[in-house]
C-alpha positions in Angstrom: -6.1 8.1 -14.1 -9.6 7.2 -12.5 -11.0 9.2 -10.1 -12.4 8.4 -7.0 -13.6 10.5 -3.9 -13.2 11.6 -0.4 -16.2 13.8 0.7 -16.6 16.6 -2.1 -13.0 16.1 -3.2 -12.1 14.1 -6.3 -8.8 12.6 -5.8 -6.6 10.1 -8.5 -6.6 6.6 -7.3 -2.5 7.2 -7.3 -1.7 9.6 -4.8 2.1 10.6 -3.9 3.4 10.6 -0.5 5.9 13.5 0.4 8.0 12.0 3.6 10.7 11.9 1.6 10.7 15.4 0.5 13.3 17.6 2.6 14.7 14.4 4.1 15.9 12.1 1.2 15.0 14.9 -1.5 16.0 18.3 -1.5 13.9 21.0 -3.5 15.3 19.9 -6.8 15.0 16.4 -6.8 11.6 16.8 -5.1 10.4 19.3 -7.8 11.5 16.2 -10.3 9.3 13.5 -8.5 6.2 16.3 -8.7 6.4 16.9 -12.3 6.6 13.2 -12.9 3.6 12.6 -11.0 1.5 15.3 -12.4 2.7 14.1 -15.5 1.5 10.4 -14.9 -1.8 12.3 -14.3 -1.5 12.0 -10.2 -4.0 14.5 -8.5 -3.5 13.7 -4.8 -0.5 15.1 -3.0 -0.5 14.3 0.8 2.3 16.1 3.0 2.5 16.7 6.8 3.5 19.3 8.8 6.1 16.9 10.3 7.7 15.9 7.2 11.4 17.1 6.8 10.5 19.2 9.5 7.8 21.4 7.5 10.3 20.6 3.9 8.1 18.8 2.7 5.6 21.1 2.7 7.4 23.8 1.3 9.4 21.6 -1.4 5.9 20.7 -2.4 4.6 24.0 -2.7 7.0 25.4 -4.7 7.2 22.1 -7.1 3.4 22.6 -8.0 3.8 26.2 -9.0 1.0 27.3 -11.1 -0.4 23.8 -11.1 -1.9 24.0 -7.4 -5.0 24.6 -8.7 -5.2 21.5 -10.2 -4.2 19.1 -7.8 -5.4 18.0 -4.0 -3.3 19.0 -1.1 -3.3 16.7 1.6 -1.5 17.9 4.9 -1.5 17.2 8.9 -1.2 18.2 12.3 -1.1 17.2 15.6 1.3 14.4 15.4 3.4 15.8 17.5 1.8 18.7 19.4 3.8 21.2 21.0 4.3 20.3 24.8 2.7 22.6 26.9 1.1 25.1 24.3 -1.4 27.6 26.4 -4.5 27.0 25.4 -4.3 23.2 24.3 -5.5 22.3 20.8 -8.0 26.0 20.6 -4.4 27.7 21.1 -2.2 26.0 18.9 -4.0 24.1 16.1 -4.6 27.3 14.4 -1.4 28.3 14.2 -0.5 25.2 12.9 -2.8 25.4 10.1 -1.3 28.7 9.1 2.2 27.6 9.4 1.6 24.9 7.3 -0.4 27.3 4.8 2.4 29.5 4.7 4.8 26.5 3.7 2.5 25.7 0.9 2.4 28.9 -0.4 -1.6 28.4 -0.5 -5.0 29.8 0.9 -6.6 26.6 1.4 -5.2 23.0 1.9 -7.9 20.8 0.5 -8.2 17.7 2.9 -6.9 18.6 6.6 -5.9 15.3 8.6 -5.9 15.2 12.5 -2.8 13.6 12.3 -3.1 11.4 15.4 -5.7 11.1 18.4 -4.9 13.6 21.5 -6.5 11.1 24.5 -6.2 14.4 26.3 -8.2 16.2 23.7 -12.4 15.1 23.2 -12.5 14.4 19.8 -15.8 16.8 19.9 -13.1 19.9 20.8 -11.1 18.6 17.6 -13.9 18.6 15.4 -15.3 22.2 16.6 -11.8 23.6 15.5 -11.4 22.2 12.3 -15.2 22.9 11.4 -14.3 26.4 12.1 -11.9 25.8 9.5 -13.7 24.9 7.2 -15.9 28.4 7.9 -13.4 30.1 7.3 -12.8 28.8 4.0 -9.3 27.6 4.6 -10.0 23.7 5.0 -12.5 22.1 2.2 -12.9 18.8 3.7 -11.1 17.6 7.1 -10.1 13.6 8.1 -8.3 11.7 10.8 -5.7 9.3 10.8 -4.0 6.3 12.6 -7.9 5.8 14.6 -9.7 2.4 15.1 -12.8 1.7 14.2 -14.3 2.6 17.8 -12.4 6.1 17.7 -13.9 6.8 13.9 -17.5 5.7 15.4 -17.3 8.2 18.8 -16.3 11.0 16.5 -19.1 10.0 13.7 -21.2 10.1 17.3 -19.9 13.2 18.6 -19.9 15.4 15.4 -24.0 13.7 14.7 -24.5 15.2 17.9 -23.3 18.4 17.8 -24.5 19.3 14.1 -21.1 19.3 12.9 -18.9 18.0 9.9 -17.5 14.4 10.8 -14.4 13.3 9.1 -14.4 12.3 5.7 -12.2 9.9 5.3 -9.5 8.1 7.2 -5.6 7.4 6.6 -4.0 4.3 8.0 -1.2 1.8 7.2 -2.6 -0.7 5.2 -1.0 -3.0 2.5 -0.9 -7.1 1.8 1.7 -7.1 5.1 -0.1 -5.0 7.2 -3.5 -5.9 7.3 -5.4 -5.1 10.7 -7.9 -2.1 9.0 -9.8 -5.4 8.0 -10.0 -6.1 11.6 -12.9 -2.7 11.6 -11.8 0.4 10.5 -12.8 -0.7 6.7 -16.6 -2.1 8.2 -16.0 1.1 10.2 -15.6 3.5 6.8 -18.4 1.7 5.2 -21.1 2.0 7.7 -20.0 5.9 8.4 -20.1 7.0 4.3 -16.1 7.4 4.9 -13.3 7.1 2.3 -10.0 5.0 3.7 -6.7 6.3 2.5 -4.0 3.4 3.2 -0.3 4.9 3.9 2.9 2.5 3.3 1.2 0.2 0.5 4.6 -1.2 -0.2 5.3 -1.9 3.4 8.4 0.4 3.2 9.7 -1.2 -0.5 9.2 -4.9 0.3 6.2 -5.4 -1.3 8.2 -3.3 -4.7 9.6 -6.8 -5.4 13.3 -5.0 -4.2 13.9 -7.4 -1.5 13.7 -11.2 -1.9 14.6 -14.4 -0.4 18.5 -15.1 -1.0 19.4 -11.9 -2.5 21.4 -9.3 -1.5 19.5 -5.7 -0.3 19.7 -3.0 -2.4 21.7 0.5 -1.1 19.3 3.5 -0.6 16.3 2.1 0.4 13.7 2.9 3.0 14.5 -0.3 5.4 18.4 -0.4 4.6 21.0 -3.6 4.6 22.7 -1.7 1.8 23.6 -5.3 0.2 23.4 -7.6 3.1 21.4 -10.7 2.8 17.6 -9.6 2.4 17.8 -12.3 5.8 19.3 -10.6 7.8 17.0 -7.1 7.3 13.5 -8.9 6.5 11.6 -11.4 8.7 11.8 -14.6 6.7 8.5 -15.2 7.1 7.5 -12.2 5.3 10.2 -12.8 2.5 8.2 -16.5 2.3 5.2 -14.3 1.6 6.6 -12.4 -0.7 7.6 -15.2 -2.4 4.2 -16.5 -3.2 2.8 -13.1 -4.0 5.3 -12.4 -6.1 4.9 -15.9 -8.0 1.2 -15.6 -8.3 1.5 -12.1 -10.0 4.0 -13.5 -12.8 1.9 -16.5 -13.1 -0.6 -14.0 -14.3 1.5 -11.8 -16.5 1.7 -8.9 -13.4 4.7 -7.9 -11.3 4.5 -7.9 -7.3 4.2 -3.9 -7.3 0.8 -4.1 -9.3 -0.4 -7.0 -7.2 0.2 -4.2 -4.3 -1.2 -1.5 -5.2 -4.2 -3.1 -7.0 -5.0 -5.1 -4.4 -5.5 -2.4 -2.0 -7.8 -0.7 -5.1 -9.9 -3.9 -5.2 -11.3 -2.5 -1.4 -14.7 -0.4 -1.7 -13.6 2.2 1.3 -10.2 2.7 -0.7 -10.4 6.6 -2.6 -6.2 6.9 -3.0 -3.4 5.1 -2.2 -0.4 6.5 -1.3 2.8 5.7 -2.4 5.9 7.5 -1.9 8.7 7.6 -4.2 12.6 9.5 -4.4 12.6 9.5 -8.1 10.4 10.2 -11.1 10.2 6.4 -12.3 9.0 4.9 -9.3 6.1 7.5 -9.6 5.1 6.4 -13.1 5.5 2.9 -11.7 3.3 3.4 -9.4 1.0 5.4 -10.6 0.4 2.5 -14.1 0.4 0.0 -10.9 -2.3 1.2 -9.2 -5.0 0.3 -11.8 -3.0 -2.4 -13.8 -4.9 -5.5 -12.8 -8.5 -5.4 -12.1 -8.8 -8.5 -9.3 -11.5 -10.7 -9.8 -12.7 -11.9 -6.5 -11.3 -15.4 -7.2 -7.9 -13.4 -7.4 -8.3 -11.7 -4.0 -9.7 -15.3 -2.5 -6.8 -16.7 -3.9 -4.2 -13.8 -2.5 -5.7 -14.2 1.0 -5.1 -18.1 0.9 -1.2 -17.1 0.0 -1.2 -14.7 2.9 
């Protein structure tokens, strides 16, 4: 699995997303997907303290076992802050760390996201805590996510100014459906020396290749129908689009889920893309997708005429 990095951290170009653990997966089935992705040689686990209500972070804890020392541990906070907490962020960011440390069943989480900007909160106030964090030895390398390109440059500013650690990297949605992190916040990650993480790469399973134009939706899946007309679930005009990517990749001897995943490798800022999955072979497709085909850049000129 190459490697590729965010700040100090090395992290596998495949990394799993945990949203479904303790919400579509209990703690068996989760400990199944885990295995299968550290057999498919997956380094990069990234969990929130909001998933399954803090599940996910404990499913994943105990799944890794013995093998936390080999992996990355992604987690979150601040998505949804407790209303009211004394203190603001000084008060309860800190406990939230240790909560989610706690659920983990580890000392340290590896790469600490500020889930969501606080427009209450400076960004300067949110950088002094989680640089004291880092201090203290229970943060290695802290990020951000869901911020535009002008939010990532006043905390680059504010954290230049005060002598402090900026973020390292950045996690937003970004796949061949959802492309507005071309609109700055890649520019953005370049100019800063940042790493971008992109979260829903499959735009919820229609970019897998499970939903297409005058079939019926499959039952189980992340945007539903449960057999209706993919018409009636999917914006045709994002089916249509799907049907030209999908040609293009068989054209070329790929499927539609390595044209996905690949595609979003083929972007400098990129360090991991996160897929989630509810069972062990969707991760090792994934995982074989994510470095399958090697776009030339007459391949990605050609994939932004389709889209």
């Amino acid at each position: 699995m190459e490697q590729r990095r965010i700040g100090k951290l090395e992290v596998s170009l495949a990394g799993l997303g945990t949203n479904n653990f303790g919400r579509r997966l209990d703690a068996s089935r989760t400990r199944d997907v885990v295995l299968a992705a550290l057999d498919a040689g997956i380094t990069h686990f990234d969990t929130a303290d909001v998933y399954g209500d803090g599940k996910s972070e404990e499913y994943l804890g105990q799944a890794l076992g013995s093998s936390r020392g080999e992996v990355i541990i992604a987690s979150k906070f601040g998505y949804d802050p407790p209303r009211g907490a004394p203190g603001g962020q000084a008060e309860w960011v800190p406990r939230a760390l240790e909560a989610s440390l706690r659920r983990l069943g580890t000392d340290c989480i590896d790469l600490y996201y500020y889930h969501k900007p606080d427009p209450s909160t400076p960004v300067v106030e949110t950088l002094e805590l989680m640089n004291r964090m880092v201090e203290q030895g229970k943060v290695r390398e802290i990020a951000c996510s869901n911020f535009s390109a002008a939010q990532l440059d006043e905390a680059a500013a504010a954290a230049a100014e005060r002598g402090l650690r900026g973020f390292a990297g950045v996690e937003n949605e970004f796949s061949l459906l959802e492309r507005e992190p071309e609109r700055g916040v890649l520019a953005a990650c370049e100019r800063l020396g940042m790493s971008f993480v992109p979260y829903f790469p499959l735009a919820s399973g229609l970019l897998s290749g499970k939903y297409r134009k005058g079939r019926p939706t499959p039952r189980g899946t992340r945007l539903g129908g449960d057999g209706r007309p993919a018409e009636q679930v999917v914006s045709v005009q994002d089916l249509e689009i799907v049907e030209r990517l999908a040609a293009f990749s068989q054209a070329r001897g790929h499927t539609l889920l390595e044209l996905a995943l690949s595609w979003l490798a083929a972007h400098t800022p990129v360090a991991s893309v996160i897929a989630g999955a509810t069972s062990p072979e969707q991760v090792r497709a994934n995982a074989g997708a994510a470095s399958a085909w090697p776009l030339t850049p007459e391949e990605l000129a050609e994939v932004d005429a389709l889209l």
